[in-house]
C-alpha positions as CSV (number, residue, x, y, z in Angstrom):
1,X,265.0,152.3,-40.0
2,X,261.9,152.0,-41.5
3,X,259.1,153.4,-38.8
4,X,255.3,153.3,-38.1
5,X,254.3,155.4,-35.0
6,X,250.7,155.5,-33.0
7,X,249.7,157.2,-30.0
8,X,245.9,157.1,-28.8
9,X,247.1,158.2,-25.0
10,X,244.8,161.6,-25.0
11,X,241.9,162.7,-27.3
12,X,244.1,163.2,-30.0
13,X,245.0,160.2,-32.8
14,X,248.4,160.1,-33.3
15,X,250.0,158.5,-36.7
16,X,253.2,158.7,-38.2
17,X,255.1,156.5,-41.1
18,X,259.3,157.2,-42.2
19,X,259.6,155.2,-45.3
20,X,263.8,156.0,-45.1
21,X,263.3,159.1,-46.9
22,X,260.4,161.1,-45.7
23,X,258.4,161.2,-42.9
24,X,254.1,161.0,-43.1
25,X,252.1,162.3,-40.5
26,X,248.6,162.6,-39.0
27,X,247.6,164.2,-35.9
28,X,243.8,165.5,-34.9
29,X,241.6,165.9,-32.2
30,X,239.1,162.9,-32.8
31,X,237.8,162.9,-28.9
32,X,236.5,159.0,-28.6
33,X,236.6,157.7,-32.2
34,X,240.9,156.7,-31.8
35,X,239.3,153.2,-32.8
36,X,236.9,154.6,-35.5
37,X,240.0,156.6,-37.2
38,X,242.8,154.7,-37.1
39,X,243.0,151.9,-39.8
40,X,241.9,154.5,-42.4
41,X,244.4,157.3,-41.2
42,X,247.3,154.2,-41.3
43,X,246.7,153.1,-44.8
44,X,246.3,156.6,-46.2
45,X,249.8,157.5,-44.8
46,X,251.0,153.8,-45.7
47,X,249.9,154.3,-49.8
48,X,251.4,157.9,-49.4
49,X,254.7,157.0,-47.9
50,X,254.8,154.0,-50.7
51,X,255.5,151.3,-48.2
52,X,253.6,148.5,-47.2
53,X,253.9,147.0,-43.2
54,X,255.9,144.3,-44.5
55,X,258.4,146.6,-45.8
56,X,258.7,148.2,-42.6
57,X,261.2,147.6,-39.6
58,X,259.4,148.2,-36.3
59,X,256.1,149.6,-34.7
60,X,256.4,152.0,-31.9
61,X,253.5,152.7,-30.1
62,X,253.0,155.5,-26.6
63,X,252.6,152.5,-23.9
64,X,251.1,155.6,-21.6
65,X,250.6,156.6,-18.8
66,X,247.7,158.1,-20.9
67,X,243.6,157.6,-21.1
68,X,243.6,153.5,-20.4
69,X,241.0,152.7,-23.6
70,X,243.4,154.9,-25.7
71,X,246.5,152.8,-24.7
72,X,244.8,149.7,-25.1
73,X,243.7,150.9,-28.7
74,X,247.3,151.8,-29.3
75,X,248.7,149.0,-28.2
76,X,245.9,146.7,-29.6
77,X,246.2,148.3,-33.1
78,X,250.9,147.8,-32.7
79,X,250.3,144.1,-32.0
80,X,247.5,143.4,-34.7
81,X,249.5,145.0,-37.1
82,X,253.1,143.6,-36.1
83,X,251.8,140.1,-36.1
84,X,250.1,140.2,-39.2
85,X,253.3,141.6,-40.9
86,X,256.0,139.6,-38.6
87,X,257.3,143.2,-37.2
88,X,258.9,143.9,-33.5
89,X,257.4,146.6,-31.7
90,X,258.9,149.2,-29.6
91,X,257.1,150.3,-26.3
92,X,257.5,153.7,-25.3
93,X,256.4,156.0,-22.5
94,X,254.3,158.8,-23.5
95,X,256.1,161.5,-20.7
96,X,259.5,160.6,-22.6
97,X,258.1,161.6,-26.1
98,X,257.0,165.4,-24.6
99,X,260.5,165.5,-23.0
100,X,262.0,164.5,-26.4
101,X,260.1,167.7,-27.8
102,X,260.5,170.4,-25.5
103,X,263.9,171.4,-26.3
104,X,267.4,171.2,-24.3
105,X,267.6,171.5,-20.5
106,X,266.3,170.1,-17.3
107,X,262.9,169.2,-18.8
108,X,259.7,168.9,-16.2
109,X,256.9,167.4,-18.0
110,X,253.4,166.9,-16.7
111,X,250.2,165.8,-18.4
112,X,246.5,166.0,-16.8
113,X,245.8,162.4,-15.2
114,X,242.0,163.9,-14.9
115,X,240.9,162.9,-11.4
116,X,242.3,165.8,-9.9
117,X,245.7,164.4,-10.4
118,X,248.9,164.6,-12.6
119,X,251.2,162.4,-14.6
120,X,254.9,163.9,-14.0
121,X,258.6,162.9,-14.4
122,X,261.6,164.7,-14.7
123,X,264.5,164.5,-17.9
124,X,268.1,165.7,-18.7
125,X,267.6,166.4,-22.4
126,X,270.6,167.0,-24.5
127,X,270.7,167.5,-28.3
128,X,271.7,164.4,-29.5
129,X,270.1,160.8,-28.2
130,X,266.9,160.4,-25.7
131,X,265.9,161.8,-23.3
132,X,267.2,160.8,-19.7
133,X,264.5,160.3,-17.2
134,X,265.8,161.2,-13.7
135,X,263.4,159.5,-12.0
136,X,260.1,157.3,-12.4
137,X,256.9,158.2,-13.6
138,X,254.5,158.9,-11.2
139,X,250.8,159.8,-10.6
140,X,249.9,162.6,-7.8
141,X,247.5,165.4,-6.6
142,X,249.2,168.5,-8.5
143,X,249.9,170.3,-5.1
144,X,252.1,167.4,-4.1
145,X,254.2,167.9,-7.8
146,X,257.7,167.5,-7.1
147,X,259.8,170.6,-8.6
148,X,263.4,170.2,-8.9
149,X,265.2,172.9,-8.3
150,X,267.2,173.4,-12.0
151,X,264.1,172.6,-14.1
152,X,264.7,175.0,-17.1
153,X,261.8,173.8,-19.4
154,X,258.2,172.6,-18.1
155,X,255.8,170.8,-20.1
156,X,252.7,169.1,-21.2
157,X,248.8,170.0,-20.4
158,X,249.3,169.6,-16.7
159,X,250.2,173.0,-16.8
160,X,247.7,173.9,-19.1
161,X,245.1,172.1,-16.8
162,X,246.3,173.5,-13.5
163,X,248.1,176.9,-14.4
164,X,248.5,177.5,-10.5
165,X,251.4,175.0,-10.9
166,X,252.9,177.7,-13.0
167,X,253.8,179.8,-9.6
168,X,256.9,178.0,-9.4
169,X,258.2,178.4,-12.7
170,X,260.0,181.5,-12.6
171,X,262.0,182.4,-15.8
172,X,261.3,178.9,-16.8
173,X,260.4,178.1,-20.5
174,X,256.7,176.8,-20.5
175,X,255.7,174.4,-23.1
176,X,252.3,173.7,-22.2
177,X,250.7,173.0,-25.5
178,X,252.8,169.8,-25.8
179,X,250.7,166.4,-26.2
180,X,252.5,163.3,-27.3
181,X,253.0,163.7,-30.9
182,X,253.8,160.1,-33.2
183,X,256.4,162.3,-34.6
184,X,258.6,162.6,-31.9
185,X,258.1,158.4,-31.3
186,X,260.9,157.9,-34.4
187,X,264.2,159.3,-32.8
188,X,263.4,158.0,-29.4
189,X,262.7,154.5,-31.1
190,X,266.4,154.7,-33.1
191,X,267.9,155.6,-29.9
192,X,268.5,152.3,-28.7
193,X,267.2,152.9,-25.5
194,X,263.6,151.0,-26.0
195,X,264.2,147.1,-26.9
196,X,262.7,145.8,-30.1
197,X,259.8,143.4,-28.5
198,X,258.1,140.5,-30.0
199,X,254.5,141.8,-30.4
200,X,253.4,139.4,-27.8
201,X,255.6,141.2,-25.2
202,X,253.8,144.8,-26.0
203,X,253.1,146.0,-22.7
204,X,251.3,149.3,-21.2
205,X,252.0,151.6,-18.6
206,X,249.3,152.7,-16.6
207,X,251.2,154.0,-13.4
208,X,248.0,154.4,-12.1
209,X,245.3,151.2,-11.6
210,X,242.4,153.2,-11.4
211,X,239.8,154.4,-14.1
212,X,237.6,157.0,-12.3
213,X,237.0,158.5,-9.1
214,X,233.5,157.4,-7.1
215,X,230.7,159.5,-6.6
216,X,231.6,160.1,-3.3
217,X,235.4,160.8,-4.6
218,X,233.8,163.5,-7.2
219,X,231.9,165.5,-4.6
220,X,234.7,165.4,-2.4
221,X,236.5,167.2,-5.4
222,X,234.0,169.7,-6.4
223,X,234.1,170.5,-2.8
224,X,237.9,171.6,-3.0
């Protein structure tokens, strides 16, 4: 399976091409300029992969949670290109690609929401296929994070962000440096677990409907 890959969810851009053979990657920290970056970045991993979008099977693309003008790049730039080459995408949550890299085990992942609040879901990852989410995504204050009781492996920048969440981690293997990484979007999209989607269909997952907290909201944190 033939496989382009973007992620724009945090202030890295994400890009990744598998022509069949070998796999093409680019990942940098390019703060606000996801936009600015990405059609360059594409067709210099397109002409060095030696495969044109036509020739491809699929787009996969992180549908978040994630920075909302990020996913809507990312899913903007998977439907653009799938239409203009006739291509399916594949929508996949950004929490499942860090549980897909964090290694075997009960797998807690958690990325910064910003807002004083935290992205988190919990996985049963195994060495072969995808990872098995447990429960749903969900969006919370990181004192209320639900820990489950056999988590072997934590990860993503929640950690990173608030390291008092660490506390509870015991002997447990810390993978904090963990972002959502294009790479990781090409076994989760064989897996047959994400449906191919007409490019119409692409849809995002917020999990949260707001942008920003109000000024009154942002004192009120400062204040904690």
């Amino acid at each position: 399976m033939k496989l382009l890959a973007i992620d724009c969810s945090t202030s890295y851009l994400s890009l990744a091409v598998d022509n069949g053979e070998r796999t093409f990657s680019f990942h940098e920290k390019v703060e606000q300029k996801h936009a600015e970056r990405a059609l360059p970045e594409l067709a210099r991993l397109l002409q060095q992969a030696e495969i044109s979008l036509e020739q491809l099977d699929a787009i996969a693309f992180g549908q978040g949670p994630g920075s909302f003008t990020g996913l809507r790049i990312a899913c903007g730039l998977a439907q653009g290109l799938a239409f203009s080459a006739g291509l399916p995408v594949i929508c996949i949550p950004t929490l499942d690609n860090i549980a897909q890299q964090a290694g075997a085990g009960t797998v807690l992942v958690c990325l910064d929401a910003r807002m004083q609040q935290v992205y988190s879901a919990c996985y049963r990852v195994t060495d072969a296929g995808a990872p098995e989410r447990l429960g749903p995504i969900s969006v919370a204050a990181p004192e209320a994070l639900s820990w489950p009781q056999d988590v072997s492996i934590v990860a993503g920048d929640g950690f990173e962000r608030y390291p008092a969440l660490l506390e509870n981690a015991g002997a447990t293997v810390v993978r904090a440096e963990l972002l959502p990484n294009a790479l990781a979007y090409f076994p989760l999209a064989r897996s047959g677990r994400y449906p191919l989607l007409p490019a119409r269909e692409a849809e995002l997952l917020y999990v949260r409907n707001k942008v920003a907290l109000t000024s009154q909201e942002q004192q009120l944190a400062r204040q904690k």
